[in-house]
C-alpha positions as MATLAB code, in Angstrom:
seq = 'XXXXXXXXXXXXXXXXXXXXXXXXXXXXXXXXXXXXXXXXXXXXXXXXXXXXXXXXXXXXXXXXXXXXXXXXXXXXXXXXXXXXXXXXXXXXXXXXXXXXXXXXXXXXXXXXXXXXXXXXXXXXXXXXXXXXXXXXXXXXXXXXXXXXXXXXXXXXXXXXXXXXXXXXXXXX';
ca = [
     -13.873  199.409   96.006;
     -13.505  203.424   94.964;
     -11.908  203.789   91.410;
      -9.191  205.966   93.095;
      -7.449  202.703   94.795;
      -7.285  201.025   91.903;
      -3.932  202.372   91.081;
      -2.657  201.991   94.741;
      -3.093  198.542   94.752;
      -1.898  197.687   90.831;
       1.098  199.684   92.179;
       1.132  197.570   95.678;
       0.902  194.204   93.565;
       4.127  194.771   92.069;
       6.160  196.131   88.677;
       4.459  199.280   88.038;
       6.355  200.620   90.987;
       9.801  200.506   89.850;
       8.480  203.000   87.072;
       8.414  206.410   87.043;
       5.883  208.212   85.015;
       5.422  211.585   82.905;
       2.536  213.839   84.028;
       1.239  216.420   82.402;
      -2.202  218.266   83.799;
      -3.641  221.085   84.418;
      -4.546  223.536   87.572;
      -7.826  225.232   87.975;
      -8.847  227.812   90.205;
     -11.854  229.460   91.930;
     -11.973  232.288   93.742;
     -14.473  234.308   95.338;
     -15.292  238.317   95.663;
     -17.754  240.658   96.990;
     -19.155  240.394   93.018;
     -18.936  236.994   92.461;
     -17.222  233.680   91.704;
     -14.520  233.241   89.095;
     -12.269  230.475   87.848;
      -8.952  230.050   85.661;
      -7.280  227.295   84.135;
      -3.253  226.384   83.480;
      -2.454  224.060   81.604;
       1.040  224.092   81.969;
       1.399  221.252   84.672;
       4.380  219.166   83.576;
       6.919  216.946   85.182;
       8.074  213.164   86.876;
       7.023  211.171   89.618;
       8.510  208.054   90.767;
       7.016  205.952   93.654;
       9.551  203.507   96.271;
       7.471  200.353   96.208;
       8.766  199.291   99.736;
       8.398  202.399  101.841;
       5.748  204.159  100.044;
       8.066  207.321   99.546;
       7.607  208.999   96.542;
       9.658  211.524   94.312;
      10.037  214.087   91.312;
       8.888  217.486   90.440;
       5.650  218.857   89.018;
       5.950  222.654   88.216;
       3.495  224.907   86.760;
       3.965  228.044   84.764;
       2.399  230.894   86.589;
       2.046  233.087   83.166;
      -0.343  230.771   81.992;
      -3.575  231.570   83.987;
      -7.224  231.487   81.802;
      -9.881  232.987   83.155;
     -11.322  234.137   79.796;
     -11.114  237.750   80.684;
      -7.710  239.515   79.982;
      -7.667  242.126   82.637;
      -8.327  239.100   85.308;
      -5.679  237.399   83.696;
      -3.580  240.457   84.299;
      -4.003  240.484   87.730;
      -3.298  237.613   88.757;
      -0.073  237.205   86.875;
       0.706  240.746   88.759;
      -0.195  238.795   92.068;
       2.052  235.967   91.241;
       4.688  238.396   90.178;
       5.768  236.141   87.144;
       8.936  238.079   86.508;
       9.771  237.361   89.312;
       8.629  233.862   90.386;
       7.781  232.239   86.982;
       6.937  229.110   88.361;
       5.359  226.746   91.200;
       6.270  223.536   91.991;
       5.258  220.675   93.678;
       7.557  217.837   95.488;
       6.106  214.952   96.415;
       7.531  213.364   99.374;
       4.964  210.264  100.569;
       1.608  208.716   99.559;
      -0.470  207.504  102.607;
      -2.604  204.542  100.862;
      -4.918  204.193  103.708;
      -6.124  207.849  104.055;
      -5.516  208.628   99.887;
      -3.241  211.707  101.207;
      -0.263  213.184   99.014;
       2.297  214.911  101.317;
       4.989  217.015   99.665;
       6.320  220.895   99.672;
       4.878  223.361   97.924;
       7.123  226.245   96.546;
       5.277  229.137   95.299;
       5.913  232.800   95.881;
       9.304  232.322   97.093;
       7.827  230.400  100.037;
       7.909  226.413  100.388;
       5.475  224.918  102.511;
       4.724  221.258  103.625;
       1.285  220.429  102.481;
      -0.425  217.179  102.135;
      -3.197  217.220   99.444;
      -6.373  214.625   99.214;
      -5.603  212.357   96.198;
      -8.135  210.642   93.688;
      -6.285  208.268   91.544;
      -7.613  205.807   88.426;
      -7.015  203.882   85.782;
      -6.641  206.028   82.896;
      -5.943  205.345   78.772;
      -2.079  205.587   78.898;
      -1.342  205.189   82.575;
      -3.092  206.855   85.300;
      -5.252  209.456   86.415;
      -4.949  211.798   89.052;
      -7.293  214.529   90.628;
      -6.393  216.462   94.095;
      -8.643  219.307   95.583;
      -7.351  221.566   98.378;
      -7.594  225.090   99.824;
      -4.762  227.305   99.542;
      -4.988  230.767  101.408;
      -2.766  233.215   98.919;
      -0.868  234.988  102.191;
       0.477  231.649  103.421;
       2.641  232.088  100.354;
       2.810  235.873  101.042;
       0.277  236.803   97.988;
      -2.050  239.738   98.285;
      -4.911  239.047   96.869;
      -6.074  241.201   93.475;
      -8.253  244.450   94.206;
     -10.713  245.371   91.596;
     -12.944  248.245   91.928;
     -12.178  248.475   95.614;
     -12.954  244.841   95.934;
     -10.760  242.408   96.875;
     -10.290  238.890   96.394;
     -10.829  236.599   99.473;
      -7.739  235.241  100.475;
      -8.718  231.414  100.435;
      -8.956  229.935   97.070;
     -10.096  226.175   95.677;
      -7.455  224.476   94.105;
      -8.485  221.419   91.601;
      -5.675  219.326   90.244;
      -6.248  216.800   87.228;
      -3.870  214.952   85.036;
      -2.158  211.914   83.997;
       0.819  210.328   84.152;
       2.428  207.980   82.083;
       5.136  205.242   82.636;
       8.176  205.782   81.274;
];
């Protein structure tokens, strides 16, 4: 049996689901240009989850701070916090909404940029030291969320980026 529905089905067998838990995590991203790959991290992921153990519905808030980009090169770092417009939209956030156990699919809304958008994200979840786990990858194209992607050099930024999620959450 995978790792990830190992916490599914300690959830499914009872208690655990009346609890909510703490996450905390971070976001990484890579992107790709005409000269290259690149990545950043955030570690800023922060917020609640809590799971209905009868319908499978699940709730809370995960929100990022979009200042917080590390790419290990300031001017990149720049950029992107220029894309995101910070000032102006410090944060994204993340609402989950229902967990599909048989496919191991997170649905939810996704509010970044002004814009929210129903997404439903791939889920890995396991066992971890203080509770449990999590790791989602996705796609998210930056002018779904009305983004223009940074120009350097008279290069510009594709417009589809990978998205890893990790973190862990623990029961309050």
């Amino acid at each position: 049996m995978p790792r990830r529905w190992l916490w599914i089905l300690l959830l499914l067998s009872g208690g655990a689901l009346a609890q909510g838990y703490q996450v905390r995590g971070e976001v990484v991203y890579t992107a790709r240009a005409p000269i290259g790959t690149f990545s950043g991290v955030n570690r800023t992921l922060q917020g609640e989850v809590l799971l209905d153990q009868g319908s499978g519905s699940v709730s809370g808030r995960l929100c990022l701070d979009l200042s917080a980009w590390d790419s290990g090169e300031p001017l990149r770092d720049r950029h992107t916090r220029e894309m995101f417009e910070v000032e102006r939209y410090p944060k994204a956030c993340f609402t989950p909404t229902k967990l599909d156990v048989d496919k191991g699919l997170l649905h939810g809304t996704l509010d970044l940029h002004g814009v929210r958008k129903a997404v439903v994200i791939p889920l890995e979840v396991a066992q971890g030291v203080q509770g449990v786990r999590f790791r989602a990858r996705f796609a998210l194209r930056l002018s779904e969320y009305g983004l223009k992607a940074p120009r350097f050099m008279g290069m510009q930024v594709r417009d589809e980026v990978q998205v890893e999620v990790r973190g862990e959450g623990v029961g309050r």
